[in-house]
N, C-alpha and C positions, 0 to 999 in steps of 0.2 A: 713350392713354398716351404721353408726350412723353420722349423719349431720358434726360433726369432722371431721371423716375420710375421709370424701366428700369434705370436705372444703379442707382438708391438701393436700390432690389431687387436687385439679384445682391452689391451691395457687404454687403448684409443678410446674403447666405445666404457668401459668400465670406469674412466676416470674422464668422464666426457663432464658437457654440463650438466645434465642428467642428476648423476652423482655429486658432482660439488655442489648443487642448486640443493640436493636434499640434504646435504654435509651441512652446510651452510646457515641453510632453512630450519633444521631443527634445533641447530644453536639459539638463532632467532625467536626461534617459538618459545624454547624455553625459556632464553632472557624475558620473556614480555610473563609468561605466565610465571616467573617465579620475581615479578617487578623488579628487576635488574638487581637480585640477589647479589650476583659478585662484584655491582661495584659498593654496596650499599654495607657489604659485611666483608668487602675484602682484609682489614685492619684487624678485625675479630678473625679472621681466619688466620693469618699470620700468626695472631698471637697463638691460638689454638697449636698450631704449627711446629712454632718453636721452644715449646715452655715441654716440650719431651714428656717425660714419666711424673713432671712436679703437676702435673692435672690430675682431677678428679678420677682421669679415665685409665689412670696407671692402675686401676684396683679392677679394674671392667674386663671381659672375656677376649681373648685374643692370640695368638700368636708373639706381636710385635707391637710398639710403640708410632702412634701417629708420625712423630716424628721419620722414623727407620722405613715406613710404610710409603713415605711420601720421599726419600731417600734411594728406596729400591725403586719406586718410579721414575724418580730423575736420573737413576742410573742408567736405563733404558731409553731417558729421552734425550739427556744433554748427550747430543749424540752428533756425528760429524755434518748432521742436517741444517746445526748450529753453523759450521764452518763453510761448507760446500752447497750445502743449501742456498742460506742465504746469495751466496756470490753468484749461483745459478739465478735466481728469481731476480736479481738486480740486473745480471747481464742481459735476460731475455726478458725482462718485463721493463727494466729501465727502475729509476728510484722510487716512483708510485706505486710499485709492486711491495715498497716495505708498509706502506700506510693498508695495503689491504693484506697482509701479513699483520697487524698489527690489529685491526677489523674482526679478521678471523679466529684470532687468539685472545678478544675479549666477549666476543659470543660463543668460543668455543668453552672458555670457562665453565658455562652453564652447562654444555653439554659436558664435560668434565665430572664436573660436579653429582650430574645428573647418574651418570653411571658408576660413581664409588657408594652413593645414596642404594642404589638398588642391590649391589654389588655385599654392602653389607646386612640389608635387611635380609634378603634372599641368600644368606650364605650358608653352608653346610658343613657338619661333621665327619671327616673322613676315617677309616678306620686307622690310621695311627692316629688319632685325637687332634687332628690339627683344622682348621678351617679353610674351608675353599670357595670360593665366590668368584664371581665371573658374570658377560652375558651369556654364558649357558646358563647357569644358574636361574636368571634372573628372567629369562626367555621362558626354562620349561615350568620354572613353579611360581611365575607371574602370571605368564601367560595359559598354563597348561599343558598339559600331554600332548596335544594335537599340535603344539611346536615346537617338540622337539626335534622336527626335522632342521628347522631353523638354528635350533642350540647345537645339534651336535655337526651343522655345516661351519659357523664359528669355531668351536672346537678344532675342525680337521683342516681348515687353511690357517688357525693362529697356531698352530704346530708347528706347519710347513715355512710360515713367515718367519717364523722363530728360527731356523736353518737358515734362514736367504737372510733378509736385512738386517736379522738380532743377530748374524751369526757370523757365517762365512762371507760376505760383503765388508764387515767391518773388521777380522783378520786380515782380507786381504787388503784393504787401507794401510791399518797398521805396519804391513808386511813392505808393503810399496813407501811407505815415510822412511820407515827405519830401514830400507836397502839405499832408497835415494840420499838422504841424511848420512848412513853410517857406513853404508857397503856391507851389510850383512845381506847374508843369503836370505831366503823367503820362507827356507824348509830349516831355518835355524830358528827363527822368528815363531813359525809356525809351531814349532816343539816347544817354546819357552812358553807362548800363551797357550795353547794346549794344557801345558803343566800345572800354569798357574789357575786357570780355569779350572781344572779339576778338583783343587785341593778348595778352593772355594766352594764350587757349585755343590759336592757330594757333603757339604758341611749343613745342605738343608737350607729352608727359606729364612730363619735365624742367622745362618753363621753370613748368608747373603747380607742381608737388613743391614748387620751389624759392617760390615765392610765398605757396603754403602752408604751407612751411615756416615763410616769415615773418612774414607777417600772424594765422595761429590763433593762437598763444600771445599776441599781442597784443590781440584782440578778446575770447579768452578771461579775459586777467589783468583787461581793466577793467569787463566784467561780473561776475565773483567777486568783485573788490575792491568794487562796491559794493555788491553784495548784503553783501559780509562787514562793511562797515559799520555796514549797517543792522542786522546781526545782534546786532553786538559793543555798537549801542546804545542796544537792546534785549534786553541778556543775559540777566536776571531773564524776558524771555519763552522762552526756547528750551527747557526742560524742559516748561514746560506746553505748547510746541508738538510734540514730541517724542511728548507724553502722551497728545494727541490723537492722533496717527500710528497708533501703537501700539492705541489704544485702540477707535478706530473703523476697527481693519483688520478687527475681529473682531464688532463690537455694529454694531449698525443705530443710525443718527441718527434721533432724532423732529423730525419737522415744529416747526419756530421761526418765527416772524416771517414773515421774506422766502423761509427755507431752506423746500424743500419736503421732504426729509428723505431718507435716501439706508437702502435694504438692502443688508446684508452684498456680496450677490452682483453689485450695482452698482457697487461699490467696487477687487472683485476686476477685473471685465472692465473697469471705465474704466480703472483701475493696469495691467492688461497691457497694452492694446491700446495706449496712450499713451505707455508705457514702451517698446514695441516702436517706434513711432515717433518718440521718440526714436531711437535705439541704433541701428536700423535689424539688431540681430541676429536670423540666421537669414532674412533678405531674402537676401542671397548677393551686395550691393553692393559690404563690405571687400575681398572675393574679388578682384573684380576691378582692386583694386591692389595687392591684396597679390603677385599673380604678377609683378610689377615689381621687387621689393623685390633688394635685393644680402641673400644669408644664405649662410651654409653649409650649412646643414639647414635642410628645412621646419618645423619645431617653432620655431627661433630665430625666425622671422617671425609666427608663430601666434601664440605669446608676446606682440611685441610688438603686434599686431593688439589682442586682446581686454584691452590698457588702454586700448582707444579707449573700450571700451562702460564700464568702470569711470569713466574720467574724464568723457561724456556722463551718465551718467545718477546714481552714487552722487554726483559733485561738482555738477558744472552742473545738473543737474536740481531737486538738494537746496539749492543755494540757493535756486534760485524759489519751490521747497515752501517754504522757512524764513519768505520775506518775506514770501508772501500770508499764509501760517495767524500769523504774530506781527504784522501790520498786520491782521487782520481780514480782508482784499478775498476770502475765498474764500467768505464768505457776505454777504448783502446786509442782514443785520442787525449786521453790524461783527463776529460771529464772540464766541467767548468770549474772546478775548485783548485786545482792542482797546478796545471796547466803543464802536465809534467809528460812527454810520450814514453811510455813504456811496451811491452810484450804485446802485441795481442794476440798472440794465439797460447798466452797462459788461457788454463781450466779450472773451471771452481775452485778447490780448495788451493791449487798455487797462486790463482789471485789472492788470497787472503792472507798467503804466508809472503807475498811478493808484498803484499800493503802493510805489513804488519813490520818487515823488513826493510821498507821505505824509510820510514820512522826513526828504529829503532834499533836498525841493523841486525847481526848477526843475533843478538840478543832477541830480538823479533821474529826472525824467522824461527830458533829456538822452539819460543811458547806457541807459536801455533803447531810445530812439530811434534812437541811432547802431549800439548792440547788433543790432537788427533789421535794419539798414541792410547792416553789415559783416555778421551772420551768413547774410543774403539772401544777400549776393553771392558770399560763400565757398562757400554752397553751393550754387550755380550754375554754377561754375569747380569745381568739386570732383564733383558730379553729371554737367558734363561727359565728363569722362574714364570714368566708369561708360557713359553712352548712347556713347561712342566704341569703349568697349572692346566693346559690345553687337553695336553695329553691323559694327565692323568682322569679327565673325564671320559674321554674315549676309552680307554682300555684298566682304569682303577689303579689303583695305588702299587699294586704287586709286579707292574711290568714299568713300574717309573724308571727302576735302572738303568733300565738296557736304551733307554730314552738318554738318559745323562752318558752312555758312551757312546749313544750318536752324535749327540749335541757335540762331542769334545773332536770327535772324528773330522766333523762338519768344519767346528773349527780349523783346524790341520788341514784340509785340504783345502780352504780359502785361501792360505796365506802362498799357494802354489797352482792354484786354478785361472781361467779364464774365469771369469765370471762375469760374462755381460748375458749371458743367456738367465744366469742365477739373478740378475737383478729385476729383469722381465720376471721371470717367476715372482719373485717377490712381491713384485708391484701390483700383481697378479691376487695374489695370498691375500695383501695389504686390503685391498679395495671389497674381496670376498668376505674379509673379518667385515668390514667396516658398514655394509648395508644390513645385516642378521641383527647388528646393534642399533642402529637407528632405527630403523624398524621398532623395535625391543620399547624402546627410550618413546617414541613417537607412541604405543598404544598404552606404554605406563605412564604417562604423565600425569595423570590422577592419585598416581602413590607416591608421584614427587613432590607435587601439590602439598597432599594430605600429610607427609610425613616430615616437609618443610615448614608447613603451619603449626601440627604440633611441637615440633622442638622448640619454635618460638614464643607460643601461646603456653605453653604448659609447661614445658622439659626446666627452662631458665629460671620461670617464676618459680618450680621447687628446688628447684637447686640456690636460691636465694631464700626460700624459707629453712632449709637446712642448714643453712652459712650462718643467719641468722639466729638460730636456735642452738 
């Protein structure tokens, strides 16, 4: 048996039901115990969100602005999970796989939420003055000394993750668009992001923040915009696209054509596990920038944390859902909407750019080209800062360098590797971060409680005796 095979087996038993059921589960718990906090102050969070340095908490301890904070996380997450993702979960779960992608990513909120909350209460001063928060953090001085074996096993697979899926996985995307797209070499490719990765990444968790501040909303506006095109024309599709959602989250599909036909219970686990990889909630990755963030209270940061995962996965997600199931591409018999036969042995993300291209031609295949491109490298530079924040608890602040020209190395060899064995690992890495946090989240729910009732009961009322006087 070959390291593969080994790997494909524990990724089996590690992202079994087991693990989604507790993924899943503790979303849940926390939606019921914090009374369905994120739908009830979603609007308040947004605003919180977007009004940057003009709040109260531009004067508060931090690093970075709520805004930049929740920017460096979307960097990391609006990621080709968005693209390639979704078209995986459609094709092997069928269109019900989006409603429980959609399921996932509104109880994952909470679990979102739940870990930038602990993330900043329990965060700490490093000795270059800067803050670092994390579920290490939150593990060894919530829970105590007696778990740190817990914190620093978080620690040493969000490092390792940080190489695989933050890293060398999404070079070597980039690497494979722009050879397939332009005809460039891979080790040409590989040198230009390399370069520019560096000049970024060694600029510190600031000069990140601020880059991600400005480039996401920009790579995100021109993927929505054109998905919201193709949506707007094809309008008379979107109820019957809708209908399927809805429809086949709950009936099994019969075998068609080219579809080999999807049960109920296939639909559930491709929608979680795809949806969780989007969002990346309940991995414990937001965490480790949310303890950067300038707030007054933990809750105001938590807040704006868990609209990263509303805007990943109910927006950006749902348009990709929109355009495969209204252009046909998520089945290989053109689907009931289209009725158009195309490719079927295209693969995730050439579905997305074959659907996007249906539309709106060469101009379509474009943006989801460049989409892949930018969304690669954002989350590269944004996955950064997670494997820095990893590491530097592992080994402290004095050996972060040599960390930042592995990271860069890592990159450069992506963009010329195999990497089917590196993505095993990853998945590997991914699922080891993600139980140390739940866990974490599962025995502090008492100080998410308590520190969600405060900000509400206390924190607002003075801060309107203040405004007032």
């Amino acid at each position: 048996m070959d390291i593969l095979e080994l790997l494909k087996i524990v990724n089996g038993f590690l992202w079994g039901a087991p693990s989604l059921i507790l993924l899943f589960g503790t979303g849940v718990f926390l939606t019921l115990i914090l009374r369905g906090l994120q739908f009830r102050k979603l609007g308040y969070a947004f605003k919180l969100a977007f009004t940057k340095e003009k709040s109260e908490d531009s004067s508060a301890e931090g690093d970075v602005s709520n805004y930049k904070a929740l920017m460096t996380s979307l960097a990391a997450t609006i990621g080709n999970g968005n693209i390639a993702g979704v078209a995986t979960a459609i094709t092997i779960g069928g269109p019900g796989a989006v409603f429980w992608m959609w399921v996932v990513g509104l109880v994952g909120m909470a679990t979102k939420y739940g870990e930038a909350l602990l993330a900043m209460k329990y965060r700490v001063k490093n000795d270059k003055g800067e803050y670092a928060g994390g579920p290490m953090y939150y593990v060894e001085q919530g829970l105590g000394a007696k778990w740190k074996w817990l914190a620093i096993s978080f620690a040493l697979f969000g490092a390792i993750a940080s190489l695989g899926i933050g890293n060398s996985v999404q070079s070597n995307t980039i690497a494979s668009v722009v050879d397939e797209s332009f005809n460039i070499d891979g080790w040409v490719t590989g040198v230009i992001v390399a370069g520019l990765t560096s000049l970024i990444i060694f600029g510190g968790v600031k000069r990140i923040s601020s880059v991600a501040g400005f480039f996401v909303p920009i790579m995100a506006v021109l993927y929505i915009v054109g998905a919201l095109i193709i949506i707007v024309l094809n309008v008379e599709a979107i109820l019957p696209a809708m209908k399927l959602i809805f429809t086949y989250a709950f009936s099994p599909i019969s075998a068609v054509g080219g579809f080999s036909g999807v049960i109920v219970m296939e639909a559930v686990k491709s929608g979680v596990s795809k949806g969780i990889f989007s969002n990346e909630a309940g991995l414990g990755t937001a965490a480790l920038i949310a303890g950067n963030a300038k707030a007054e209270h933990p809750v105001r940061q938590a807040l704006v944390a868990m609209t990263g995962t509303f805007i990943v996965t109910i927006i950006v997600c749902t348009m990709t859902a929109l355009v495969l199931l209204i252009t046909g591409f998520w089945d290989p018999t053109g689907g009931e909407l289209s009725g158009v036969v195309h490719n079927a042995d295209l693969e995730a993300g050439a579905l997305t750019t074959a659907a996007f291209g249906s539309s709106l031609g060469i101009i379509g295949e474009y943006i989801v080209t460049f989409s892949v491109i930018f969304f690669g490298f954002s989350t590269i530079i944004g996955w950064y800062v997670y494997g820095y924040k990893c590491f530097e608890y592992l080994a402290g602040t004095k050996f972060t360098t040599y960390y930042g020209f592995v990271y860069i190395s890592a990159c450069f060899i992506g963009t010329v590797a195999n990497l089917t064995t590196v993505w095993a690992f990853a998945d590997m890495a991914n699922a080891l971060m993600m139980i140390p946090n739940l866990i974490a989240l599962l025995l502090l729910f008492k100080v998410i409680k308590s520190e969600t009732d405060d900000y509400f009961n206390r924190y607002l009322n003075e801060i309107e005796i203040k405004k007032a006087s």
